[in-house]
N, C-alpha and C positions, 0 to 999 in steps of 0.2 A: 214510913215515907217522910222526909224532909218537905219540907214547906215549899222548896225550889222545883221539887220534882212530884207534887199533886198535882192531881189529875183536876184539870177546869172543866165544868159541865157549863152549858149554855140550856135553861130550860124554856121551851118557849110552846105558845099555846096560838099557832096562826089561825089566821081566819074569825069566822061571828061567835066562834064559842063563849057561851056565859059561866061555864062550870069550870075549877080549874082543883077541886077534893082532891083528886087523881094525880094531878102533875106537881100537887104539895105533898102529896104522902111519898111521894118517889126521890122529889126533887131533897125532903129529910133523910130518906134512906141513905141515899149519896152521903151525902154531909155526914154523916152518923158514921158513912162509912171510910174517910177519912179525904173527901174530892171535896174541892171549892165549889160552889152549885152558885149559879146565877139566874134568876129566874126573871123572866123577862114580863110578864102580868097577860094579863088575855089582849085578846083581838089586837093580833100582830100581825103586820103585813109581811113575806116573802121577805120583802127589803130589810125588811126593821132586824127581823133575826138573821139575815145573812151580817148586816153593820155590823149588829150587837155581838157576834160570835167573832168578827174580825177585828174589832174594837178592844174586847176584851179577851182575844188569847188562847180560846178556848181550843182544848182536844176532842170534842165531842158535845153535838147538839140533839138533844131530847124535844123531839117535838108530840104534843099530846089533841090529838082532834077526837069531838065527838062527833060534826056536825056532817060528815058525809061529804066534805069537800076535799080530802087527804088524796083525791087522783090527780085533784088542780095544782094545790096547794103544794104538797111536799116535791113531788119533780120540778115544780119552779122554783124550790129555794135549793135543789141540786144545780139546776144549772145557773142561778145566779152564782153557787159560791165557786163552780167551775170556770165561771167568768170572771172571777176576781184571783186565781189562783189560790182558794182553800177547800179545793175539794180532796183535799187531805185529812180533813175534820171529821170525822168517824158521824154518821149521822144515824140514830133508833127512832123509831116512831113509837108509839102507843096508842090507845083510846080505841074506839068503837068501829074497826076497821074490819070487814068484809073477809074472810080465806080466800075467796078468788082474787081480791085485787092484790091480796099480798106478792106474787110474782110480780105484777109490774112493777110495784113499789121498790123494789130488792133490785128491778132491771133497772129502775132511774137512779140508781146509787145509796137507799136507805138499807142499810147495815140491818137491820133486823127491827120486827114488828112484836113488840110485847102489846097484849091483850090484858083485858078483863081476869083479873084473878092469875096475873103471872105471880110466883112468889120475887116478893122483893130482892132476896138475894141472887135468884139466878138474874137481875136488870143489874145490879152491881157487880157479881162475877164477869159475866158480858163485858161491859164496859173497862174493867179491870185487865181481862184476856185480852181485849182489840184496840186500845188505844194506843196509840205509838207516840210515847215522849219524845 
């Protein structure tokens, strides 16, 4: 991959969550794997990661929740980016998320839910398959 044509990640951690082990060990795996990785640090608002992924360019936003708010959360940073025209942006969740809510999650626009104990490479294969340069 040329430098022109790497894949941008935007990693971001919305809402009160204090832990972010999880969205550094992924956010390396990227990197390792040949994407720019931008991480955006905890307790991010909806707003803050739709800017920062507009701001910076990005093909794809990694958003990682432990705290049980990913039904609030993550379909209001779809429809903000749909309100900005970049709901183009391939968006994955991860972290501590529920199998029942997964269908809505998928219904408000998040591209696929990695869990607890996904291997690393199927989160970068993923991303690698569906991101359109």
């Amino acid at each position: 991959m040329s430098s022109s044509k790497k894949i941008r990640v935007l990693m971001a951690k919305p809402g009160l969550d204090g832990h972010d082990r999880g969205v550094k060990i992924v956010a390396r795996a990227l990197r390792d794997a040949g994407m720019e990785v931008i991480y955006t640090g905890l307790r991010q608002t909806p707003e803050m990661v739709v800017r920062a992924a507009i701001d910076e360019g990005v093909h794809c936003i990694g958003l990682s929740i432990l705290s049980g708010a990913h039904n609030a959360l993550f379909p209001k940073i779809m429809e903000l980016l749909k309100a900005e025209g970049a709901d183009d942006i391939l968006v994955t969740g991860g972290g501590i998320i529920p199998e029942d809510d997964i269908p809505s999650l998928k219904k408000a626009g998040i591209s696929e839910i990695f869990g607890p104990g996904t291997p690393l490479d199927d989160i970068v294969e993923y991303i690698k398959a569906n991101v359109k340069l």
